[in-house]
C-alpha positions in Angstrom: 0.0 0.0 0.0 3.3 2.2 0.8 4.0 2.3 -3.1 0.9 2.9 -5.1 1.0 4.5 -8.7 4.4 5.5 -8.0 3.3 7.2 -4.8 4.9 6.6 -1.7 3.1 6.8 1.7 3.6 7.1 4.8 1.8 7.7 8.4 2.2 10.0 10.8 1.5 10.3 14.4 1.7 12.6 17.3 3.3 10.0 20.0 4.4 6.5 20.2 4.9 4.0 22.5 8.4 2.1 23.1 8.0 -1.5 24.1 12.1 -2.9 23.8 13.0 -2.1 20.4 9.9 -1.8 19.0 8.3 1.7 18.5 4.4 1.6 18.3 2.3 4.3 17.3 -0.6 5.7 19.0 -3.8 6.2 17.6 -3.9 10.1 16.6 -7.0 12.2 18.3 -6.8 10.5 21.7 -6.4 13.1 25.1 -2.7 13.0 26.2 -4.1 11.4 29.6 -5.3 8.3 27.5 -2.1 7.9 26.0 -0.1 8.2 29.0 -2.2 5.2 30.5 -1.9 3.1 27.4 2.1 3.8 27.7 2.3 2.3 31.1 0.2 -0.7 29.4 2.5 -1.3 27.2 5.7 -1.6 29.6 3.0 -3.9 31.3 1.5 -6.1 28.9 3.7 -4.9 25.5 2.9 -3.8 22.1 -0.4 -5.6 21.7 -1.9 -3.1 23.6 -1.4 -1.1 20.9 -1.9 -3.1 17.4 -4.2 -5.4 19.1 -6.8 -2.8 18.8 -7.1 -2.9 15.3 -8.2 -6.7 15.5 -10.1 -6.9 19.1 -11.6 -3.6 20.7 -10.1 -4.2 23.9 -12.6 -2.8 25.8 -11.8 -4.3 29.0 -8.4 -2.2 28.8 -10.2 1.1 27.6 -12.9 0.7 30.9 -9.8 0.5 33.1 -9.1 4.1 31.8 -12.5 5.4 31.5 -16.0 5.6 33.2 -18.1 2.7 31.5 -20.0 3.9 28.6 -18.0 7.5 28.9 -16.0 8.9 26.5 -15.9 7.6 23.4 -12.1 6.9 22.8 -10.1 6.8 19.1 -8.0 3.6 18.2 -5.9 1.9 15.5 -8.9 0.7 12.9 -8.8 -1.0 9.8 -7.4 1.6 8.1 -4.0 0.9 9.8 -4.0 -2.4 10.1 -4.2 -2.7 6.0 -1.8 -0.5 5.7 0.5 -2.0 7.5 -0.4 -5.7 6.7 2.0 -5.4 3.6 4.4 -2.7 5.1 6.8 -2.4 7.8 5.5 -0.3 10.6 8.7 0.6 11.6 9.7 2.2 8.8 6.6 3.5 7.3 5.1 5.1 10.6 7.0 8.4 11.8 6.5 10.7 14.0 5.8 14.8 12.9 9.2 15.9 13.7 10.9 12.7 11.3 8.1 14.1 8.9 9.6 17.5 8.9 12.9 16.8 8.3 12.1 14.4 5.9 10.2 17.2 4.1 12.9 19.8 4.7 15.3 17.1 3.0 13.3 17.0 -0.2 11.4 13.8 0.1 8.9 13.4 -2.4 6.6 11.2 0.5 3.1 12.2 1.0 2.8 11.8 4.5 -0.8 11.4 6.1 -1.9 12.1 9.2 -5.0 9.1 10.4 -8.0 9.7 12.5 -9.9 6.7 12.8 -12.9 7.5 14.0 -16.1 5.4 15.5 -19.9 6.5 15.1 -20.3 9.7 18.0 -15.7 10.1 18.2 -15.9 13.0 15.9 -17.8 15.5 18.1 -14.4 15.2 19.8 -12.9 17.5 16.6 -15.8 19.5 16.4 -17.6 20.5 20.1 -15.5 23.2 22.5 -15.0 22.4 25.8 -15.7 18.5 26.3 -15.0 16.8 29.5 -13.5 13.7 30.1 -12.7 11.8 32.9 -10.6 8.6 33.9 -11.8 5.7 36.3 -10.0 7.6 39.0 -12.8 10.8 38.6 -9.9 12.8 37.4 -11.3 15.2 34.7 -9.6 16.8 31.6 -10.6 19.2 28.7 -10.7 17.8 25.6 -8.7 20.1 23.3 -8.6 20.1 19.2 -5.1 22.6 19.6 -3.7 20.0 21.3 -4.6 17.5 18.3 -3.9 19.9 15.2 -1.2 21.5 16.8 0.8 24.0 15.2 3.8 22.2 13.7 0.9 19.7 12.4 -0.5 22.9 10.6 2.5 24.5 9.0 3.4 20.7 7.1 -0.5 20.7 6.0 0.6 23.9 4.6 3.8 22.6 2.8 1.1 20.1 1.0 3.2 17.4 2.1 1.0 15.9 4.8 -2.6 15.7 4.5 -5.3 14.8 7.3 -6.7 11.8 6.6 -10.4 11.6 8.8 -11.2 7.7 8.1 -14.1 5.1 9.2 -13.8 2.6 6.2 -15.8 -0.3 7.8 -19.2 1.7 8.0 -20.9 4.1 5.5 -20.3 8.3 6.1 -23.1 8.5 8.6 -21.9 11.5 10.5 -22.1 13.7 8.0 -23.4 16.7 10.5 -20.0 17.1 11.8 -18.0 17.0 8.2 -18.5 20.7 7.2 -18.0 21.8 10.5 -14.7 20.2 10.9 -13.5 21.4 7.3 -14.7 25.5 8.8 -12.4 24.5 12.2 -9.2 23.5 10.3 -9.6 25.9 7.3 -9.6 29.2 10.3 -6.8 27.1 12.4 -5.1 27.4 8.8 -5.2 24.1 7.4 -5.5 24.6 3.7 -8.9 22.3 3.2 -7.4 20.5 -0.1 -5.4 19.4 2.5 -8.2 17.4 4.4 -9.1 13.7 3.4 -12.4 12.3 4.2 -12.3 8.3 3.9 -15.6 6.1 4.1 -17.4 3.5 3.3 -19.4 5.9 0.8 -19.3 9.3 -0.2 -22.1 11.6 1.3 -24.2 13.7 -0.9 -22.5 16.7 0.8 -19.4 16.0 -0.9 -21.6 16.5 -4.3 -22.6 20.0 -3.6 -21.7 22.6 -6.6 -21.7 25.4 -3.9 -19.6 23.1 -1.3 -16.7 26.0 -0.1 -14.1 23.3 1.3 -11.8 21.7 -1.3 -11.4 18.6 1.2 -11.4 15.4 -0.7 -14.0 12.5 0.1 -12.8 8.9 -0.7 -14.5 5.6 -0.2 -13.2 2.0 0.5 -14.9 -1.1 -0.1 -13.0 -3.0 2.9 -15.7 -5.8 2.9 -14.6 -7.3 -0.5 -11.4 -8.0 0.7 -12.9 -9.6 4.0 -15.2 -11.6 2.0 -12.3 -13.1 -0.2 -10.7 -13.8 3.4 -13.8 -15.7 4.7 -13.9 -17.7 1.3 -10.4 -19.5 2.6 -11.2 -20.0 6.5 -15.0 -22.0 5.4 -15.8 -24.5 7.1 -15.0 -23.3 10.4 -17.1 -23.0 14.1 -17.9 -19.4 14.4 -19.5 -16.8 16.9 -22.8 -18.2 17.1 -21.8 -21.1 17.7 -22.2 -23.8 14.9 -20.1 -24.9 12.3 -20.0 -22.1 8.8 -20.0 -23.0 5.4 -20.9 -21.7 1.8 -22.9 -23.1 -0.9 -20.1 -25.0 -3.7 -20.9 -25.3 -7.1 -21.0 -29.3 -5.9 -24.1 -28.5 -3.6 -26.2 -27.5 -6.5 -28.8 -30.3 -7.6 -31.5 -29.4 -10.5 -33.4 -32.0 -9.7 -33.7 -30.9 -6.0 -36.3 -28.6 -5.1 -35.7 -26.0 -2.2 -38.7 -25.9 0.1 -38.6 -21.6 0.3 -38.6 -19.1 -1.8 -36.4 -16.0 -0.1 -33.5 -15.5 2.1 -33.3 -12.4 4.0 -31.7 -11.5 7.0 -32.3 -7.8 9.4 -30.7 -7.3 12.8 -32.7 -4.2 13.3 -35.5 -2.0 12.2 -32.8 0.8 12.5 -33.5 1.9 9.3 -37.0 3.4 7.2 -36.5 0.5 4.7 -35.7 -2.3 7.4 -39.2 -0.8 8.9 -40.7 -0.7 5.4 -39.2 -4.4 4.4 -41.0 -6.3 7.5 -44.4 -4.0 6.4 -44.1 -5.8 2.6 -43.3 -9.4 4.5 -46.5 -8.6 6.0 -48.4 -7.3 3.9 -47.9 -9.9 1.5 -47.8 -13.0 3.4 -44.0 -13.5 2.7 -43.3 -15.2 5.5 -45.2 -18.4 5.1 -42.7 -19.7 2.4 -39.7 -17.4 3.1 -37.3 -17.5 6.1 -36.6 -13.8 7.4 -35.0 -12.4 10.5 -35.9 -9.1 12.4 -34.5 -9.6 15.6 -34.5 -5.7 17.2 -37.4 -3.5 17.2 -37.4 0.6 18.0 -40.1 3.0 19.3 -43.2 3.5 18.8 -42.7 7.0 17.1 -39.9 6.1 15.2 -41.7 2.8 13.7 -44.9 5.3 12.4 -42.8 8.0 11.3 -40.7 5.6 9.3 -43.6 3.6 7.7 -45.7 6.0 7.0 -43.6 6.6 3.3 -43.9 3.4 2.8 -47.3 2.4 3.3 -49.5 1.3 -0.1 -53.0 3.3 -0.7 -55.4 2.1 1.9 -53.3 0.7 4.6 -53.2 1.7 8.3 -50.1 2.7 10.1 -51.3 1.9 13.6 -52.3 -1.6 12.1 -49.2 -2.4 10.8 -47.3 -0.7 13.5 -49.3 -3.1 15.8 -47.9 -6.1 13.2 -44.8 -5.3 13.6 -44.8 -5.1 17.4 -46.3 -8.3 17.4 -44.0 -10.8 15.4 -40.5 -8.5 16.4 -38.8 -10.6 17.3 -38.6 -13.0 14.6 -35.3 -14.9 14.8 -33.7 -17.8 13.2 -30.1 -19.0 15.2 -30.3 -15.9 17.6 -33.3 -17.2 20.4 -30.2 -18.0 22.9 -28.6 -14.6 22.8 -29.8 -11.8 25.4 -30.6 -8.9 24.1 -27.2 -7.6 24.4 -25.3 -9.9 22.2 -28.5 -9.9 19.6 -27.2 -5.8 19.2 -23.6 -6.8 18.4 -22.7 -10.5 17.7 -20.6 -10.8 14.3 -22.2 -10.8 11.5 -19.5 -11.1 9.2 -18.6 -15.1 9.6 -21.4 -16.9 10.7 -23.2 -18.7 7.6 -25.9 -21.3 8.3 -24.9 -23.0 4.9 -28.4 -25.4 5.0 -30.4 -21.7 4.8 -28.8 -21.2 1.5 -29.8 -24.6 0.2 -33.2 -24.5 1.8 -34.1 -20.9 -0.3 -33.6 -19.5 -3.7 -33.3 -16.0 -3.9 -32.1 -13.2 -1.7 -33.7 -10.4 -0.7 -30.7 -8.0 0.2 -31.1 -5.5 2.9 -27.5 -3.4 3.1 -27.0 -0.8 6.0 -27.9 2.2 3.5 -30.3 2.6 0.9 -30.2 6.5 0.9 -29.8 9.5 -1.8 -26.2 9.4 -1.6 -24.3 9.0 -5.1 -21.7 6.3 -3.5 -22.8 3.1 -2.4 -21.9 1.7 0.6 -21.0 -2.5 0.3 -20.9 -4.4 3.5 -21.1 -8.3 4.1 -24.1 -7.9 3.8 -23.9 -7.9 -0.5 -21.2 -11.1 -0.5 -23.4 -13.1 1.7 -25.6 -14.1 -1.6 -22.5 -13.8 -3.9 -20.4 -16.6 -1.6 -23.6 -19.1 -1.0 -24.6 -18.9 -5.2 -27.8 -17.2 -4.5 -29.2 -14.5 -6.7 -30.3 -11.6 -5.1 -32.9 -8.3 -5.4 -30.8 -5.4 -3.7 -32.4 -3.0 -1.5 -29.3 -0.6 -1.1 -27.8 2.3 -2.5 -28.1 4.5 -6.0 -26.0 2.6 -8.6 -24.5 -0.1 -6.3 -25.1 -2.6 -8.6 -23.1 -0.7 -11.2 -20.5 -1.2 -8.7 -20.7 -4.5 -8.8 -20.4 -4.6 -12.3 -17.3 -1.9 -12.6 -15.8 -4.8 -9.8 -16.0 -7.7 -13.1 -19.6 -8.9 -10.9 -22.5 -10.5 -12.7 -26.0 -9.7 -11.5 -29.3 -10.9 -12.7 -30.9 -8.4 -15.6 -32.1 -11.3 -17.9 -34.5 -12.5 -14.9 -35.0 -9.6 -12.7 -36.0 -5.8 -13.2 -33.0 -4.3 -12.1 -34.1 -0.4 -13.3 -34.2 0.1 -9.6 -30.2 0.9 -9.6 -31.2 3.7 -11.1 -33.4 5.8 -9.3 -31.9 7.9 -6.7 -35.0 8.3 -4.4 -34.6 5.7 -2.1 -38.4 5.3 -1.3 -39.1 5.0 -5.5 -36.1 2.5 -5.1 -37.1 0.7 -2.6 -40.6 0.1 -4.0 -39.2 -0.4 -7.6 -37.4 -3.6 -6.0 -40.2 -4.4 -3.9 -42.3 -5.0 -7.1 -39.5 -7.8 -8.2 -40.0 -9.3 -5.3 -43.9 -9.7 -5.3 -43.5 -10.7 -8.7 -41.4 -13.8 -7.9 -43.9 -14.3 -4.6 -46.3 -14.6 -7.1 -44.7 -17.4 -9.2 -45.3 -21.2 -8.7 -42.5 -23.0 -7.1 -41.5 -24.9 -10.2 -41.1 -21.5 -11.8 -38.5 -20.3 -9.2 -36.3 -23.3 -9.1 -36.4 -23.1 -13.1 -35.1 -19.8 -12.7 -32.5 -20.4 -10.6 -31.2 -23.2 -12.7 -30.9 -20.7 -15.5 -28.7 -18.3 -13.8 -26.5 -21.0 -12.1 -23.3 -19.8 -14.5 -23.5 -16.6 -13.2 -23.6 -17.7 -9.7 -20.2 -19.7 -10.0 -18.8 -16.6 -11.6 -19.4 -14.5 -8.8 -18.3 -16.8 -6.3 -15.2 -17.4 -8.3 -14.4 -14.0 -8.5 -15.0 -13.2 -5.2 -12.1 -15.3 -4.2 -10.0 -13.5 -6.6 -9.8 -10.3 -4.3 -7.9 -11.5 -1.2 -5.1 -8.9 -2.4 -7.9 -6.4 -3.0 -6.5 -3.1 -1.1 -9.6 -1.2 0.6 -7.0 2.0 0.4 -6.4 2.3 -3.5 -8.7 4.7 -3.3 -5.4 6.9 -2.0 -4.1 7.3 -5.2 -6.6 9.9 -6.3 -4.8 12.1 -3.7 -1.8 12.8 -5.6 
């Protein structure tokens, strides 16, 4: 990743942490008092303190700092660990003052400087006068000067380091706070070309003719690359418990017939379409002969707000909101979890291979299906891809274009796919709801025929997906040159 397109890379960060000969860096954004803790942890327990947060969260360690469920605390991410998984961290992490003098020197490095941040971290950047405190009540200001400090400022100025603001394993949701931040660097003086903004999608802000800041928006598909990982470990015992697997080309049996129709799987009713997804399974009697899973509800008023858009000509929200109440819960593998672990067991490895051969299509519900003109792909969109199932997407504007730019097949000859199209999300979602009333409506003879007939495009996906294990989620850095 160092060396892309002749471009050389390299991170910087404020502070490290020395364990024996092995300089670690700290995650950039965190209070000095944080970092101070975590440097006693590492003379304690050693580097893994560090690096092990970009594979485990380590929350134990972070509550021995902090007041459980306090502040809200920045660490090593994905977007370090990939850049480092083919890279020596030693000599392609440096501190600000190496920077400099690499920069006074002549180097022809551009040198960026990571924030990984987590859904409600940013407000850290943006909000004056936030107070933390430590497990031991001692309290602190939370200052941005003492983040973007002034010697950080003059090299964004050189255009030799850029700020790099990155969450690549979750679409752009905090978009509130991106303008704001942009306005805060541009009057501390950082020149806003010099700003990077690095998601899992692009939000429609970035598209703005009138947008002032010059900061650049990226995005990162970091779930193909996990996909082509998963592909290698299957069959293996995984988080919930019971042995994984995917659907092989050697599964498939024409003269078998699959007992139900669709496939689709929703944690939560976090989102209008999740809401307006379990209102079309009821509304038309999809889950006699389909298996589905809605395993968290919401409120009351966010349930009728949400539905309302959604609802056909006649229907009743308070009916259907009563509906929903009703069957929420309605789980397949997830009945022994408390309702703690059903809000945040991994999703990304468990596959209950025999749903897959028990159903025919998928009904794919990704985490966005908004206005935005960048998809976001999750696991959610391999799932179908790795277990040979064809799929109607309910996602975002032109994300099975994406697909497509990617060398993916999807299923045009047997499926009205005009709803990649549309950029309302509520004509979109509707657009792909007809499809799938459409194929409700056919006999079962009529489904399995059609999935026989698209069988050559399944193995080509799942072939290709296999082909990105060396997939970098951070090519998208070269446009930064």
């Amino acid at each position: 990743m160092a060396q892309a397109s002749g471009l050389h890379f390299k991170l910087v960060y404020s502070r490290f942490g020395q364990h024996g000969r092995l300089r670690c860096p700290m995650a950039n954004a965190n209070h000095h008092s944080w970092n101070d803790y975590l440097e006693r942890m590492v003379q304690e327990r050693g580097e893994s303190i560090i690096l092990g947060q970009f594979r485990f969260g380590l929350d134990d360690l972070n509550y021995d700092y902090q007041q459980r469920g306090g502040n809200n605390l920045f660490r090593h991410g994905n977007f370090f660990g990939y850049f480092i998984k083919d890279n020596n961290m030693q000599q392609y992490c440096v501190s600000l003052d190496e920077a400099e003098k690499e920069i006074i020197a002549g180097s022809d490095t551009i040198y960026l400087f990571p924030i990984e941040t987590e859904w409600g971290n940013l407000r850290y950047l943006v909000e004056d006068g936030i107070i933390i405190a430590d497990r031991d009540g001692n309290k602190y200001e939370y200052k941005r000067e003492e983040i973007f400090t002034p010697q950080l400022v003059r090299l964004t100025q050189t255009g030799k380091v850029k700020i790099v603001i990155t969450n690549i394993v979750d679409s752009a949701e905090a978009v509130m706070y991106y303008d704001a931040l942009d306005n805060i660097l541009d009057k501390m003086g950082v020149p806003t070309e010099q700003i990077v903004w690095m998601n899992g999608n692009i939000p429609m802000s970035a598209f703005k003719t009138d947008r002032k800041s010059k900061s650049i928006y990226l995005d990162s598909i970091l779930s193909l690359t996990q996909a082509a990982e998963n592909y290698l470990h299957y069959p293996c015992k995984t988080s919930l418990d019971y042995e994984s697997d995917l659907v092989r080309p050697t599964d498939l049996d024409i003269n078998k017939k699959r007992a139900r129709r669709f496939l689709c799987f929703n944690r939560s009713l976090n989102r209008p379409y999740r809401i307006a997804m379990i209102y079309m399974a009821l509304k038309h009697n999809l889950l006699t002969d389909s298996t589905f899973s809605f395993i968290t509800s919401l409120s009351v008023d966010y349930i009728k707000k949400w539905l309302e858009s959604y609802l056909e000509e006649g229907d009743n929200v308070d009916e259907y909101y009563q509906r929903i109440i009703d069957v929420v819960p309605y789980e397949i593998d997830t009945h022994h979890l408390n309702d703690q672990q059903k809000q945040s067991f991994t999703t990304v490895e468990n596959n209950r291979k025999d749903l897959y051969e028990d159903t025919y299509f998928h009904i794919t519900t990704e985490t966005r299906m908004g206005e935005e003109p960048s998809c976001f792909i999750s696991e959610k969109t391999w799932r179908p891809i790795l277990n040979l199932q064809p799929f109607i997407y309910f996602g975002g504007y032109k994300a099975l274009a994406k697909l497509h730019e990617l060398g993916f097949k999807t299923f045009g000859n047997i499926i009205d796919e005009s709803y990649d199209l549309e950029l309302d999300p509520v004509k979109r979602f509707n657009m792909a709801k007809k499809e799938v009333i459409r194929l409700k409506n056919m006999s079962m003879d009529e489904i399995h025929n059609l999935y026989y007939s698209v069988t050559d495009v399944l193995i080509h996906n799942q072939n290709l997906v296999s082909t990105y294990q060396h997939f970098d989620p951070l090519k998208e850095l070269d446009k930064i040159k």
